[in-house]
N, C-alpha and C positions, 0 to 999 in steps of 0.2 A: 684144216680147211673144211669149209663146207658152203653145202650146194642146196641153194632153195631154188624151187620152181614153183611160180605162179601162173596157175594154169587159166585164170580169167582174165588173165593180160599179156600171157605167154613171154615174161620175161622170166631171166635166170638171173639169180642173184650168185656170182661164186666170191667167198669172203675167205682170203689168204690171212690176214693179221686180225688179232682183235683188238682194234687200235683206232680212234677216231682219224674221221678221215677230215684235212684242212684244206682238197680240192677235190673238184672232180674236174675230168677233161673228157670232151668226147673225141673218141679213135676215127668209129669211122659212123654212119648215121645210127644206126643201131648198136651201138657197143659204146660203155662209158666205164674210165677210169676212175677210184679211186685215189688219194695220193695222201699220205700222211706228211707228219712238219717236215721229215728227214727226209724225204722223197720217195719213200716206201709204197710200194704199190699194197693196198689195203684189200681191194674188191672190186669186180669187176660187172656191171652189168649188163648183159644180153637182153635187148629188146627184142620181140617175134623170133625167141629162141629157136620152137620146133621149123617155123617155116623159113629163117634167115640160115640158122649155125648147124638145123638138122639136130638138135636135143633130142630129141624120137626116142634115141640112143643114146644111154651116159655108159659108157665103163671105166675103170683105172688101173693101171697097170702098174705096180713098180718094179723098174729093172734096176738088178743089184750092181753093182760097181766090178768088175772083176781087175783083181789086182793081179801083172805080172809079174 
């Protein structure tokens, strides 16, 4: 995964697959999907990141699986 921010347009680009993308769709006015052939979400773009989604702040956490 990775995560570009464009700080003169204040969007966020986050790219899940490295996989051309054969749609995009928009969610909601500022957020647009990706979609590849298979319906695989590819990427996803955040319009006015810092001041819509709060970017300010990125962290990533991974929680491990615990098995009983």
């Amino acid at each position: 995964m990775k995560v570009k921010y464009f700080e003169d347009t204040d969007t966020a680009h986050v790219e899940l697959l490295d996989k051309p993308a054969v749609e995009t769709r928009e969610i909601s006015e500022n957020i647009y999907i990706d979609i590849d052939a298979q319906g695989n979400l590819v990427s996803m773009t955040i319009e006015h990141a810092k001041e819509k989604a709060g970017l300010w702040e990125f962290s990533y956490q991974e929680i491990s699986r615990k098995i009983a």
